[in-house]
TORKOL-4160 file (C-alpha; in steps of 0.2 Angstrom, whole numbers, padded with zeros to 4 digits, m for minus):
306
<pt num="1" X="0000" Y="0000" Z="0000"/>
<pt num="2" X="0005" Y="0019" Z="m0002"/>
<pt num="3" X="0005" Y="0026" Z="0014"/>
<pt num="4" X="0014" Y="0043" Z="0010"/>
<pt num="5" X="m0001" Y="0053" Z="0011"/>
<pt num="6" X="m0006" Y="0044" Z="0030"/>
<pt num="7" X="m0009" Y="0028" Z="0036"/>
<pt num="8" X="m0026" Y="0023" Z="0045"/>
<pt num="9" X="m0036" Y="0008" Z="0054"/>
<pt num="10" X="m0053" Y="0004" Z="0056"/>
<pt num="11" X="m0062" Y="m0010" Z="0064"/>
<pt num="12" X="m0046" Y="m0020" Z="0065"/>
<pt num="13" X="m0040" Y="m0017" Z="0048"/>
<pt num="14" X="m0026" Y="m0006" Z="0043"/>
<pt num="15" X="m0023" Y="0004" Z="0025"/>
<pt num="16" X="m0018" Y="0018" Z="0019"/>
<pt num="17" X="m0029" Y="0035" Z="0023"/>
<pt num="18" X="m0036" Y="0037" Z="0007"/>
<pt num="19" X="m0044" Y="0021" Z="0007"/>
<pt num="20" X="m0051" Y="0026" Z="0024"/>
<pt num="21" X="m0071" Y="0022" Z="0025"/>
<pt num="22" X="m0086" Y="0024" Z="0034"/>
<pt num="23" X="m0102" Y="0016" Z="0029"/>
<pt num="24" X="m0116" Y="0034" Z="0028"/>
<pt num="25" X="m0129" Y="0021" Z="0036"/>
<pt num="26" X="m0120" Y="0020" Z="0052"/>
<pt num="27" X="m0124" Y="0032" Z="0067"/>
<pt num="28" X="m0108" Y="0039" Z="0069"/>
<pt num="29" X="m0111" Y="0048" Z="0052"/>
<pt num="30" X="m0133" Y="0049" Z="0053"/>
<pt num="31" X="m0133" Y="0056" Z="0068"/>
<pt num="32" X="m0115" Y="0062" Z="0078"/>
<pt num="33" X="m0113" Y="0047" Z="0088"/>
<pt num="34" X="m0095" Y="0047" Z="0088"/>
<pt num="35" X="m0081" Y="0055" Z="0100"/>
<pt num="36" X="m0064" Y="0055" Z="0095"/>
<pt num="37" X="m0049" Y="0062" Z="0103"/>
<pt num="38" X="m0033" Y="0070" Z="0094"/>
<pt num="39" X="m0011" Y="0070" Z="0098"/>
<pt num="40" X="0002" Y="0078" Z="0090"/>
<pt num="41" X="0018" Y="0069" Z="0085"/>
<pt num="42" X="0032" Y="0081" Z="0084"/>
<pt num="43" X="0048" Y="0076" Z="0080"/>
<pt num="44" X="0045" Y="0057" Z="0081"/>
<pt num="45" X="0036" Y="0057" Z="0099"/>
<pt num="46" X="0019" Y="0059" Z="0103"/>
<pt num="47" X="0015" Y="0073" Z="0117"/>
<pt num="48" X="0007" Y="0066" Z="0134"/>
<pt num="49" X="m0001" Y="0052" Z="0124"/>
<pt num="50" X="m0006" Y="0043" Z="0139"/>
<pt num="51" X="m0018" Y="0057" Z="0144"/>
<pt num="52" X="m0025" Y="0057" Z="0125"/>
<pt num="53" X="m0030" Y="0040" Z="0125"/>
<pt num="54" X="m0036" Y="0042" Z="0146"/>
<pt num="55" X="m0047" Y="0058" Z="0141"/>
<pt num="56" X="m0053" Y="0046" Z="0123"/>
<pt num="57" X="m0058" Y="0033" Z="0136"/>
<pt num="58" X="m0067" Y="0044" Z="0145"/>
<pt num="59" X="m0076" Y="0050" Z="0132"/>
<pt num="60" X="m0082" Y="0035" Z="0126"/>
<pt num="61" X="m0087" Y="0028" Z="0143"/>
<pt num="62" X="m0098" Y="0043" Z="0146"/>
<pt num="63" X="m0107" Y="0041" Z="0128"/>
<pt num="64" X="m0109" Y="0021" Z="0134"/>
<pt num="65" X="m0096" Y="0015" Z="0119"/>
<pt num="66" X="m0087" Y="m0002" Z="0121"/>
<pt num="67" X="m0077" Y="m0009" Z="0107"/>
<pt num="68" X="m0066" Y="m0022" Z="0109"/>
<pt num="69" X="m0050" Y="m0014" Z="0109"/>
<pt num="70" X="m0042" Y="m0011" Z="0125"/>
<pt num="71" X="m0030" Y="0006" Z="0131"/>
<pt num="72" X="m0018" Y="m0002" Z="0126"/>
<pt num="73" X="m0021" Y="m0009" Z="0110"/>
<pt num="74" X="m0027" Y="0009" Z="0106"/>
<pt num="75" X="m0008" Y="0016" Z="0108"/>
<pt num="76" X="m0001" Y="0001" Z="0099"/>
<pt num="77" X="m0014" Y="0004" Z="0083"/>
<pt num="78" X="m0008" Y="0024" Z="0085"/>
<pt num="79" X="0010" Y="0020" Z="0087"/>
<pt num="80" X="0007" Y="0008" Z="0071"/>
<pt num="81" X="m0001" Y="0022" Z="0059"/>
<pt num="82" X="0013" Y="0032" Z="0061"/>
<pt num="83" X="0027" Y="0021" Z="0057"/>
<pt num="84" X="0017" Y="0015" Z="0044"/>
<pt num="85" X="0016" Y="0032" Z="0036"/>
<pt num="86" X="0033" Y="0036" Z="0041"/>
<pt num="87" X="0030" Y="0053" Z="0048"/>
<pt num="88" X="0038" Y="0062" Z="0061"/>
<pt num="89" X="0026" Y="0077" Z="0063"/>
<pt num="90" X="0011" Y="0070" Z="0064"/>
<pt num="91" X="m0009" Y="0075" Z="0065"/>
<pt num="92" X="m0014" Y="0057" Z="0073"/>
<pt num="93" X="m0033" Y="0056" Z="0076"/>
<pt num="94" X="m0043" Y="0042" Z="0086"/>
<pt num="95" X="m0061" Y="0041" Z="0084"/>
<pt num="96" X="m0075" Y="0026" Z="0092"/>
<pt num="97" X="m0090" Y="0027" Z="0081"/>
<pt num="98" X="m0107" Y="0019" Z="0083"/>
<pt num="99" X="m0112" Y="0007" Z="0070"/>
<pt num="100" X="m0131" Y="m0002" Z="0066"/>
<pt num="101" X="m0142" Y="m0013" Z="0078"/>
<pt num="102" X="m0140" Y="m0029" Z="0069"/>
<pt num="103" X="m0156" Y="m0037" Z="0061"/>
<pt num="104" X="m0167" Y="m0039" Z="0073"/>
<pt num="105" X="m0163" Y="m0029" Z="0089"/>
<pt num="106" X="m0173" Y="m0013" Z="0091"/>
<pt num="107" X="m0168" Y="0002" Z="0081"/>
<pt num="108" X="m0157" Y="0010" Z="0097"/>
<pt num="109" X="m0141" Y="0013" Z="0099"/>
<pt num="110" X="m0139" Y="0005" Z="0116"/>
<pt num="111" X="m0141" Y="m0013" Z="0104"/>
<pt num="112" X="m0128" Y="m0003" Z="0091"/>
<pt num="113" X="m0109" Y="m0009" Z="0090"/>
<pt num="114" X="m0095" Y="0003" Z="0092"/>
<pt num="115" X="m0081" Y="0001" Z="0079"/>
<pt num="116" X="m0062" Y="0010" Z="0082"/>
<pt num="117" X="m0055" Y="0021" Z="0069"/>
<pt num="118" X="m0039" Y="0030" Z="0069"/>
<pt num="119" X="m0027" Y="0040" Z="0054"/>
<pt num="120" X="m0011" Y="0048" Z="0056"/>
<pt num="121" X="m0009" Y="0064" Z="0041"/>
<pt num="122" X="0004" Y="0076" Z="0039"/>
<pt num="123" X="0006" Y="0089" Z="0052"/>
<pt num="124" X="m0010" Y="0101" Z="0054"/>
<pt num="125" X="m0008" Y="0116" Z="0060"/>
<pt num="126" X="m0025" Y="0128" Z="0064"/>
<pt num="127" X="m0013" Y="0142" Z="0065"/>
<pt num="128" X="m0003" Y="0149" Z="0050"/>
<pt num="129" X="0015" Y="0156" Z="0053"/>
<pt num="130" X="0009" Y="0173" Z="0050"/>
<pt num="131" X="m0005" Y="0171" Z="0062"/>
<pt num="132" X="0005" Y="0166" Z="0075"/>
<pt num="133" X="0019" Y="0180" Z="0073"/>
<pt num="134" X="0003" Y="0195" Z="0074"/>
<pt num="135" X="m0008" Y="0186" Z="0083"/>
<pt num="136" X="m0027" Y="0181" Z="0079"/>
<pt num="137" X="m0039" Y="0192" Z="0078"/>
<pt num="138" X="m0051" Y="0186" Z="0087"/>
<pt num="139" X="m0070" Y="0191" Z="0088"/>
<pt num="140" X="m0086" Y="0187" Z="0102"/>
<pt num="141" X="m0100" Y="0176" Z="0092"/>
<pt num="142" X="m0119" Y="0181" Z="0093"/>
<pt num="143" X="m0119" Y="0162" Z="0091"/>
<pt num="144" X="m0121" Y="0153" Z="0110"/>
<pt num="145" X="m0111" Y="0137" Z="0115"/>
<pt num="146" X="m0124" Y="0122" Z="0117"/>
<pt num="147" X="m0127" Y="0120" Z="0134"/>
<pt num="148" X="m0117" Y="0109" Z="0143"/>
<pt num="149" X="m0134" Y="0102" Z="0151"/>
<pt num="150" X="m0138" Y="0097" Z="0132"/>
<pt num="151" X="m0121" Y="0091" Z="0127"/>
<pt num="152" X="m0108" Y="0088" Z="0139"/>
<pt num="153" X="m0093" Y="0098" Z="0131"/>
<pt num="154" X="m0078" Y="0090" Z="0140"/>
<pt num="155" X="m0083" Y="0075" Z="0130"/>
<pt num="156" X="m0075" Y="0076" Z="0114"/>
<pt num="157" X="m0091" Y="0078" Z="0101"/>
<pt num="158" X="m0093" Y="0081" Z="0083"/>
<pt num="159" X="m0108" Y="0093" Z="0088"/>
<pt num="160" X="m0101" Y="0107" Z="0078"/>
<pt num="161" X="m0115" Y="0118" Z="0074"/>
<pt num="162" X="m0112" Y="0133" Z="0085"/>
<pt num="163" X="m0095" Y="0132" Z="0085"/>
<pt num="164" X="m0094" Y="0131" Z="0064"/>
<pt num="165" X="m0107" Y="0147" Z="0064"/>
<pt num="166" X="m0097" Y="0156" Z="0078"/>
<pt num="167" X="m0082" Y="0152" Z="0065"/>
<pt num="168" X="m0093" Y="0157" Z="0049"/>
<pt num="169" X="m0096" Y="0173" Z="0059"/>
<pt num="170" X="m0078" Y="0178" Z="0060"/>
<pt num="171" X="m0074" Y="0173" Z="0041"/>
<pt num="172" X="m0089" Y="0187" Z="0039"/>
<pt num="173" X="m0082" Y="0201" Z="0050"/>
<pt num="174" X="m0063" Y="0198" Z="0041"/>
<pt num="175" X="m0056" Y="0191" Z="0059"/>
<pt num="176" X="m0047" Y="0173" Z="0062"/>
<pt num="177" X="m0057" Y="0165" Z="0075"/>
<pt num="178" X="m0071" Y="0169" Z="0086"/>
<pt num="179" X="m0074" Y="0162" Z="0104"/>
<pt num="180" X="m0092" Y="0158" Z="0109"/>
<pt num="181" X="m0101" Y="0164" Z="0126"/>
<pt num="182" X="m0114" Y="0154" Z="0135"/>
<pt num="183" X="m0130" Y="0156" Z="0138"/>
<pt num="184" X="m0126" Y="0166" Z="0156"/>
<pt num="185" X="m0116" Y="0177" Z="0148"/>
<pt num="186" X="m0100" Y="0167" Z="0151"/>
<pt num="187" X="m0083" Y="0164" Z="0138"/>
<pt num="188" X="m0082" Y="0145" Z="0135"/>
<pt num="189" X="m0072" Y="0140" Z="0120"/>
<pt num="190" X="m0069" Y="0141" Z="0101"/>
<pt num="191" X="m0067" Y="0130" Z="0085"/>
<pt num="192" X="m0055" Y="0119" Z="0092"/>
<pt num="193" X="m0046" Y="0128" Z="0107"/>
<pt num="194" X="m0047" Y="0132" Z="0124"/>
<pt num="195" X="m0046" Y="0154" Z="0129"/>
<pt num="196" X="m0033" Y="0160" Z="0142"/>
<pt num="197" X="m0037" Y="0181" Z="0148"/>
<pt num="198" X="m0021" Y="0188" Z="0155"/>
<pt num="199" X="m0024" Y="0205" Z="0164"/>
<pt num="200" X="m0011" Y="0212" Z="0178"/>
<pt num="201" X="0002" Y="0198" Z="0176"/>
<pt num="202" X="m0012" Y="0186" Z="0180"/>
<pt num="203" X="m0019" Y="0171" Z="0168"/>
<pt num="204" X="m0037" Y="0165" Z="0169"/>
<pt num="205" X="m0043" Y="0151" Z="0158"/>
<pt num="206" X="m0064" Y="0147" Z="0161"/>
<pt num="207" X="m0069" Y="0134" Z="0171"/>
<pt num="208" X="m0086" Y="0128" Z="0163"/>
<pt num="209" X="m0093" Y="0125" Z="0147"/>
<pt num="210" X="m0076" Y="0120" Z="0140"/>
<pt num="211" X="m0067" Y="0104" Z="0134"/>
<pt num="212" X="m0051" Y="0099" Z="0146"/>
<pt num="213" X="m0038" Y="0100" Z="0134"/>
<pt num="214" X="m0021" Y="0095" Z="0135"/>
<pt num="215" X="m0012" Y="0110" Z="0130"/>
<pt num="216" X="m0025" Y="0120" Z="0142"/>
<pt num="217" X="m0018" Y="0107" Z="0155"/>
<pt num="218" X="0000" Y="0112" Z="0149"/>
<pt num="219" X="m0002" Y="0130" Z="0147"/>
<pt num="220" X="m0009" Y="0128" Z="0166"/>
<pt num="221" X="0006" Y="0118" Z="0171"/>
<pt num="222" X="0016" Y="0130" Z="0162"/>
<pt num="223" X="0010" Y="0144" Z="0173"/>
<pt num="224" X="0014" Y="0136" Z="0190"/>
<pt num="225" X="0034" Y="0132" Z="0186"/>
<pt num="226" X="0035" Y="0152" Z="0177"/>
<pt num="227" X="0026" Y="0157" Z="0193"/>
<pt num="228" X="0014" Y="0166" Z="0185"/>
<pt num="229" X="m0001" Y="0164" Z="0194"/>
<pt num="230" X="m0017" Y="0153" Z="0185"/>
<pt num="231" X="m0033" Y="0151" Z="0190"/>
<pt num="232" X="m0049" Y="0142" Z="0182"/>
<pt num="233" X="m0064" Y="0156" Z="0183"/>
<pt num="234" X="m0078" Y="0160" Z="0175"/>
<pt num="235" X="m0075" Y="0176" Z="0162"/>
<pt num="236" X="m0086" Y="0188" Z="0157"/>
<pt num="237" X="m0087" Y="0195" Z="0141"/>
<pt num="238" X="m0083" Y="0211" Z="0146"/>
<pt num="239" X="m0069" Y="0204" Z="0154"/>
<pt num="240" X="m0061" Y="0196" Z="0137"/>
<pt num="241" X="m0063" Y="0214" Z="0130"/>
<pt num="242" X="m0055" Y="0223" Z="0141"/>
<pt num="243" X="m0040" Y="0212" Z="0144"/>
<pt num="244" X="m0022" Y="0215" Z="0146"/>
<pt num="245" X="m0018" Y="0198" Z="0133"/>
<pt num="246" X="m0028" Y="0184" Z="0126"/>
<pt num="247" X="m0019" Y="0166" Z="0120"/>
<pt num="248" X="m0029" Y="0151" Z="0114"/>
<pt num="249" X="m0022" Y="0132" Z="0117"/>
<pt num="250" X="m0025" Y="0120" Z="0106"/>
<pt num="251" X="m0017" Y="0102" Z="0101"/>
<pt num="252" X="m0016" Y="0109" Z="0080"/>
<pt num="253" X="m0008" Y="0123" Z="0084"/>
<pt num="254" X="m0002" Y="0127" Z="0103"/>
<pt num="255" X="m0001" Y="0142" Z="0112"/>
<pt num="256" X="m0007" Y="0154" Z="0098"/>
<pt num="257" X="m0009" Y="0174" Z="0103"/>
<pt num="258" X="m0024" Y="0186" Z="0099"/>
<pt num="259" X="m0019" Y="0203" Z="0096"/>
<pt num="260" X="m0036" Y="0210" Z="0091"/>
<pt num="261" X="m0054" Y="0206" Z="0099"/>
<pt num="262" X="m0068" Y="0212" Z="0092"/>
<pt num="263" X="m0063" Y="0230" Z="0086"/>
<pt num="264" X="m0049" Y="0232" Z="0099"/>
<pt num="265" X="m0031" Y="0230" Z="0096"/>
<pt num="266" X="m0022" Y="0224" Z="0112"/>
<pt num="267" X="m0005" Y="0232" Z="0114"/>
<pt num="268" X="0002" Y="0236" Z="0101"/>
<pt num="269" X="m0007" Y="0223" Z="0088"/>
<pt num="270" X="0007" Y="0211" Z="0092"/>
<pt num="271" X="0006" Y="0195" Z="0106"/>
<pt num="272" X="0010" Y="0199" Z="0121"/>
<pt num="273" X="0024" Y="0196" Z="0133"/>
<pt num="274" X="0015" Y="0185" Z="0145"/>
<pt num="275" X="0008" Y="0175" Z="0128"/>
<pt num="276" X="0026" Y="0175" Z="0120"/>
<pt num="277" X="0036" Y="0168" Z="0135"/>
<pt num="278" X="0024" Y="0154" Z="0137"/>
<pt num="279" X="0023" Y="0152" Z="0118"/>
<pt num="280" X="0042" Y="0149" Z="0119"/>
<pt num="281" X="0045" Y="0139" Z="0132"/>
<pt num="282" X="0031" Y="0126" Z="0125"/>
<pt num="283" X="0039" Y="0122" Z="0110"/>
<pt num="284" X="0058" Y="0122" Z="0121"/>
<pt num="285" X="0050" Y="0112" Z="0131"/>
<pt num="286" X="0041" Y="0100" Z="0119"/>
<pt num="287" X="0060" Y="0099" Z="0110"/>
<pt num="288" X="0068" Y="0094" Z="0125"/>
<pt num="289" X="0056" Y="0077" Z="0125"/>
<pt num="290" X="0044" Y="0087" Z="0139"/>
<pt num="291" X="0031" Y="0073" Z="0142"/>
<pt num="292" X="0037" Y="0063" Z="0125"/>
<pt num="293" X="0034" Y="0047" Z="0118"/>
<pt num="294" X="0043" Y="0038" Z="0105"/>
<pt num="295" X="0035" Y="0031" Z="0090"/>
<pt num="296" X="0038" Y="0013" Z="0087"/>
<pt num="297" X="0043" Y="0013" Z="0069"/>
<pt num="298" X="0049" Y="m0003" Z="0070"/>
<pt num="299" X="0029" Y="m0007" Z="0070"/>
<pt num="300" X="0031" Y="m0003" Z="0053"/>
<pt num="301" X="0034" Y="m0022" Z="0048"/>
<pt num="302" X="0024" Y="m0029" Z="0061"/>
<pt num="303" X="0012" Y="m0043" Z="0054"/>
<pt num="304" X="0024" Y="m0045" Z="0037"/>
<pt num="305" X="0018" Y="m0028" Z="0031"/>
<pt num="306" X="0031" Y="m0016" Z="0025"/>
């Protein structure tokens, strides 16, 4: 097989990405019934890929999916795609998808199987190396998170309605990215990424209506041994507006800056210096093997295939 473009697996086959399929009947695709989790591979290691495939775990034992692969078979298939594709900076996807009843059972998805399917691509990056020199400009959405009370948000979901309007929304007003409030008033999250406010030396990163990321766990991390003093809060609007620096978190992307919000430009339309140290001491970090894991290439040949 040609596994230059990416490598994948599903349901206990492997193959190269772009003969990667779904059936369209099934309930991952009809109706969203998936959750899927994301790691990075940079420089052949993974970053904190134990806590990827915990956080996955989690995810599908809140949505009641059980396939048959273990935890561990989970990093041995991800360790396997990449060798297979040969990358060494890597966008490496696992997803647990729901299936059909079989004939017979009742048309629910409590009687419906769930399948495993994972690819590994070239590097994606959300953030474009202009973006990240002047910073995002980022914009509030009129568009409201769903509510966690209707879909739990630290579960990973495909339930990207408001959060692809919120982004439609910034394409309109000539921004990058736009960050959606709940329905209290609250800052949650945006496409993809988590929001830090940084105002008086101090980082603050919302608290509820938000996924757990890994880089947000990072970035917190981060904080403590810079001793720049974190905390988990709820943010106002007002509060992201009138902020001293804003930085989003994401695993496609980092530690990426906002240097506009709305129609305010924050300092001097550049990242700031809070945003820019711990920018720069993530990827130092992540260079220096900081929560690393070596890809088994050598699982490139396992089972006679090359």
């Amino acid at each position: 097989m040609d596994f230059s473009n990416g490598a994948a697996y599903i349901d206990g086959k492997f193959m190269s990405v772009g003969e990667a399929r779904i059936p369209m009947t099934h309930l991952g695709y009809r109706r969203s019934d998936a959750t899927y989790d994301v790691v990075g591979v940079r420089d052949g290691n993974f970053f904190r890929l134990d806590e990827h495939i915990s956080r996955f775990r989690a995810s599908m034992n809140a949505l009641r999916m059980s396939p048959t692969e273990s935890d561990e078979d989970i990093c041995r298939i991800l360790h396997r795609i990449v060798a297979l594709s040969g990358l060494h900076d890597a966008y490496v996807a696992m997803d647990c998808i729901r299936a059909l009843p079989p004939i017979g059972a009742p048309r629910h998805s409590a009687f419906a199987p769930c399948y495993i399917a994972c690819y590994a691509v070239p590097w994606i990056s959300i953030a474009s190396p202009e973006q990240l020199e002047r910073g995002f400009h980022m914009i509030i959405a009129e568009t409201l998170r769903i509510s966690r009370r209707s879909v739990d948000p630290k579960v990973k979901n495909f339930h990207w309605g408001d959060l692809t309007r919120g982004h439609f929304e910034a394409y309109d007003r000539g921004s990058d990215i736009a960050v959606l409030l709940d329905e209290d008033g609250f800052v949650t999250e945006g496409p993809g990424f988590n929001v830090f406010v940084v105002r008086d030396g101090k980082v603050i990163t919302p608290r509820n209506g938000v996924l757990h990321g890994i880089t947000r766990r990072s970035v917190i991390e981060l904080c403590d041994d810079l001793k720049i003093p974190v905390s988990e809060t709820d943010i106002t609007a007002q509060q992201l507006l009138e902020a001293d620096e804003i930085f989003t978190s994401t695993t496609a992307g980092g530690i990426m800056p906002v240097s506009r919000i709305n129609d305010r430009i924050l300092g001097n339309d550049r990242p700031g210096p809070i945003s820019q140290k711990l920018f720069g001491q993530f990827w130092e970090r992540r260079a220096q093997g900081w929560h690393a894991t070596p890809v088994h290439y050598e699982l490139e040949r396992e089972d006679g295939q090359s």
